[in-house]
N, C-alpha and C positions, 0 to 999 in steps of 0.2 A: 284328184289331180290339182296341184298348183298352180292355177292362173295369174295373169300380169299385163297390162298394158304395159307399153312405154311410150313419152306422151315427151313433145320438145316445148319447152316455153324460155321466153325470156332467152334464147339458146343455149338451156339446159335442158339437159335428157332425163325426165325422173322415170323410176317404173311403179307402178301401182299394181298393188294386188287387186285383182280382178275375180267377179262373181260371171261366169260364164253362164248366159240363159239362148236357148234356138228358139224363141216363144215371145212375143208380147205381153203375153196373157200376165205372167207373174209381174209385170211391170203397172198393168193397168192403173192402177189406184194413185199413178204419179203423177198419173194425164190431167188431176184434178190440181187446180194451181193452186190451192189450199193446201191439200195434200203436200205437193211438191216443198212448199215454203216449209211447213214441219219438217217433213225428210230432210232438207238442207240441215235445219237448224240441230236436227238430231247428229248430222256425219259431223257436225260442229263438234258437238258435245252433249253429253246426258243429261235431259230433264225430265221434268214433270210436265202436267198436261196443265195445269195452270200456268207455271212462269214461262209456257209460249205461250197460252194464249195473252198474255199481259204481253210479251214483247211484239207480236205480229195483230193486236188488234182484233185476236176474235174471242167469241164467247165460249167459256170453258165447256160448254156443251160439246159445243163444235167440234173444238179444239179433240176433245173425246173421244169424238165420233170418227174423223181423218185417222188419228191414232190407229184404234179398233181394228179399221182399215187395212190400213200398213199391217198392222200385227198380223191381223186375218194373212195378208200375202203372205207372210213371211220378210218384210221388208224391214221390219221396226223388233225391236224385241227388251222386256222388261232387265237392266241393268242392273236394279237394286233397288228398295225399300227403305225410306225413313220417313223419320216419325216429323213431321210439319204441322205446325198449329193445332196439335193435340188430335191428328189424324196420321195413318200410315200414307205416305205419300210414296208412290210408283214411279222410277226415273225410268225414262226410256232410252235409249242409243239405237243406231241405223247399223242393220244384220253387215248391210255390206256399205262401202262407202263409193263402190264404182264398178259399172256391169259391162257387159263385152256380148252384144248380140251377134248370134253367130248363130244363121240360119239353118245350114249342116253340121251340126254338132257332133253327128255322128259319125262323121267322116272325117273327121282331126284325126281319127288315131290312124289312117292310114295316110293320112299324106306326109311326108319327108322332115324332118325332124330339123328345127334352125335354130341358128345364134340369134342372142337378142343384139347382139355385139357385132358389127357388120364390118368391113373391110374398110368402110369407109370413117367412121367414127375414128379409127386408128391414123387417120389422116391427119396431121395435126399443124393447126396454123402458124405459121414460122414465128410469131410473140412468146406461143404455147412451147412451140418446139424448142426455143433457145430458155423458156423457164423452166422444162423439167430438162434440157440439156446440163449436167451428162450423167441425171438420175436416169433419165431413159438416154438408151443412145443408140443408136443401129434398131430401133425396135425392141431393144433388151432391159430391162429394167434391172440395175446394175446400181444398188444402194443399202444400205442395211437403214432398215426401219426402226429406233431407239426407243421404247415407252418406259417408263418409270415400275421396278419390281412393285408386286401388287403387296410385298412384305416389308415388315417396320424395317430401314436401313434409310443409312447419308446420316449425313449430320444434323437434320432435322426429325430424325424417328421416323419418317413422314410413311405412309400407304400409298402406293399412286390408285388411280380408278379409270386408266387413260386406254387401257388396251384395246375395249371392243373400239376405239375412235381409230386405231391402229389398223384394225379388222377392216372398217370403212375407207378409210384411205387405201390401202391396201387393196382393197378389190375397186377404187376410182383406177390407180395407176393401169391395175389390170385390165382396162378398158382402153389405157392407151400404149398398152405393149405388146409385144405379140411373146416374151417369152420370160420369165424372170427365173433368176437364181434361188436356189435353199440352202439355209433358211432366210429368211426373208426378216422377220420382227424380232429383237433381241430384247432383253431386259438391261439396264441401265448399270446393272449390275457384273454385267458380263460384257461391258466395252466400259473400262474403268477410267482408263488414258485417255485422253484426246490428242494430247503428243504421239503415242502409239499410233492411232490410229488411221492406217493409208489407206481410207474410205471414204465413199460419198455419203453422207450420213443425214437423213430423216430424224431430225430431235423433235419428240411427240411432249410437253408436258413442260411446265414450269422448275425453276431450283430448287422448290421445296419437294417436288416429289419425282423429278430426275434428277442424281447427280451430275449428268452428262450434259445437263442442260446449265449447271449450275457454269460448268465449263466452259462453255460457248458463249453464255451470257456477256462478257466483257467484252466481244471482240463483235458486239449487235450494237446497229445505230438506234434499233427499238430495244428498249433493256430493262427489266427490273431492279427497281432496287431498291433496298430498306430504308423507311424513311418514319420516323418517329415510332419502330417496333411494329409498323406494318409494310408491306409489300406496297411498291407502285409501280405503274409502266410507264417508264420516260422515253421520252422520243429525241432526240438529238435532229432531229430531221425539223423538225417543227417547233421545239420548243417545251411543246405543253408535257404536260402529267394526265393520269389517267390511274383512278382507283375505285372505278366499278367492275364488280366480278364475272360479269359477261363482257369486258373486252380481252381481244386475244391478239395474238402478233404473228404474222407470216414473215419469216423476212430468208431471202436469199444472200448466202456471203461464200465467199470463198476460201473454203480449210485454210485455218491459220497458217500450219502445219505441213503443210503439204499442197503446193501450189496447183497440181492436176486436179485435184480434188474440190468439191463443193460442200455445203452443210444446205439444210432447208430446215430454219427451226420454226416450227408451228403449236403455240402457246399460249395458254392463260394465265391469268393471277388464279383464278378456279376451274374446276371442272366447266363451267360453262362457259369460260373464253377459251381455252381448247377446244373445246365443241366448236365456238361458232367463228376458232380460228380456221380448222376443219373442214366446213360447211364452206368459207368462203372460197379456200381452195379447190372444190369440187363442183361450187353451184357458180361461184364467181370468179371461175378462171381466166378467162381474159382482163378483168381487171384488177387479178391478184399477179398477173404474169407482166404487169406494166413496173414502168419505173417509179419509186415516189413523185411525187407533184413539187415533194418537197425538194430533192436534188436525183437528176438526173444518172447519176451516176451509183446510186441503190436500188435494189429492191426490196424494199420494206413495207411494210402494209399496217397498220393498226383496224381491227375490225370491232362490229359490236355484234355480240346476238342480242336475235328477237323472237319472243314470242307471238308468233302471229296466231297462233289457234289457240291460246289462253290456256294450255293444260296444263303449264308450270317447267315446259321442256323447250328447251331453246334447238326452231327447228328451220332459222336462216339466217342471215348475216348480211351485214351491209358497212361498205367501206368508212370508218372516222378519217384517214388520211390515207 
């Protein structure tokens, strides 16, 4: 059975996959604050039993022995083998990264079946409400979602790699609608026009790998644009430039085209300013739902991702303007 907290910080709601235990007993070996400090260091990320013990100060013995431990419960488990200073050296990683004690365990399967998604989560604060207005509207999620074909096409050849972010967003909105339309995610390829088109429109992906993005790009106060045979992100709002590949652009405009209408284009120069354009609309929406700083009268956002658990995947985001 798949387990999951869902846990509120910073007022964001994440859900975490969850090890469900009715028992202490498998937990014991954590109660040792030795122990514990490895375990952290492990749900960090995979090591060896020397390079913790160098970074938390204790002797590889030790270090050894807490391990063992862990492993013994089932809490720790060997990740992989390499060869280190002409020895095979054992990486460890943490079996789970978060548990859920829960005394009657055996009485979940009879109690009543619920949303992780409550009544009230759908509630949405009037900043939130007039930012996804009139992508949501009456409750209705009422938008076509655009990501870039995952096949060579546009005028750059280009691939996109943007859809599971499509996926993700896609199931935030669903958290604050109670009903939406199908199909829902379209490929870039199959809403050609932007003159055509009398929709509320989610552009997922930068103009090298959506053409529809290449589209909307001119009519953005945050905008791409080629500058010595590389891509940059210029801000009209601010001034500056921006040509790191983890910044991304949120910006809210009104269909050129067609004045009922909205656009919400969410984009990077790369795959990881999409990402942690993405990330900010879902973990930092109240502050993606604000107006610039820079003028009143936009909504535009420049973000950056960050790797904060160092595994080379951009997994938050924080406002540059």
């Amino acid at each position: 059975m798949d387990s999951f907290v869902v846990i509120e910080k910073n007022g964001s709601r994440m859900k975490l996959n969850a090890r469900l235990v009715d028992s202490i007993e498998p937990l014991k070996p954590l109660m040792n604050s030795k122990a514990w400090l490895i375990f952290r260091e492990l749900v960090k990320r995979e090591s060896y039993p020397a390079e913790i013990a160098k970074k938390l100060g204790l002797g590889q013995q030790e270090a050894y022995y807490y391990i063992n431990k862990l492993k013994a419960a089932g809490l720790v488990k060997v990740a992989k083998k390499e060869e280190r200073q002409g020895g095979l050296a054992k990486f460890y990683s943490a079996s789970d990264s978060c548990f859920a004690l829960v005394p009657a365990l055996d009485e979940i399967g009879r109690k009543e079946a619920f949303s992780a998604i409550t009544g009230e989560e759908k509630s949405l604060g009037k900043s939130i409400q007039a930012f996804f207005e009139p992508f949501i509207s009456r409750g209705e999620l009422n938008a076509k979602i655009v990501v870039g074909a995952p096949d060579l096409h546009g005028e750059f050849r280009a691939r996109a790699r943007d859809a599971h972010l499509a996926v993700e967003l896609a199931g935030f909105l669903g958290t604050l609608s109670k009903k939406s339309r199908v199909p829902l995610v379209y490929l870039d390829t199959m809403v050609r026009s932007l003159k055509d088109e009398n929709s509320n429109l989610i552009v997922i992906g930068g103009p090298i790998t959506n053409s529809l993005s290449r589209q909307v790009n001119p009519h953005l106060s945050v905008s791409f644009r080629q500058k010595n045979a590389q891509w940059v992100i210029e801000s009209a709002n601010s001034g500056k430039e921006f040509t790191e590949d983890n910044i991304g652009i949120v910006e809210k405009i009104r269909h050129p085209f067609f004045e009922s209408r909205s656009i919400l284009f969410i984009a990077g120069k790369r795959n990881a300013g999409t990402r942690a354009a993405i990330l900010s609309v879902i973990q930092n929406t109240e502050e993606i739902a604000k107006a610039s700083r820079f003028s009143e009268k936009r909504t535009a956002h420049v973000v950056e991702g960050l790797d904060l658990d160092s595994d080379g995947e951009i997994d938050a985001a924080e406002l540059r303007e």
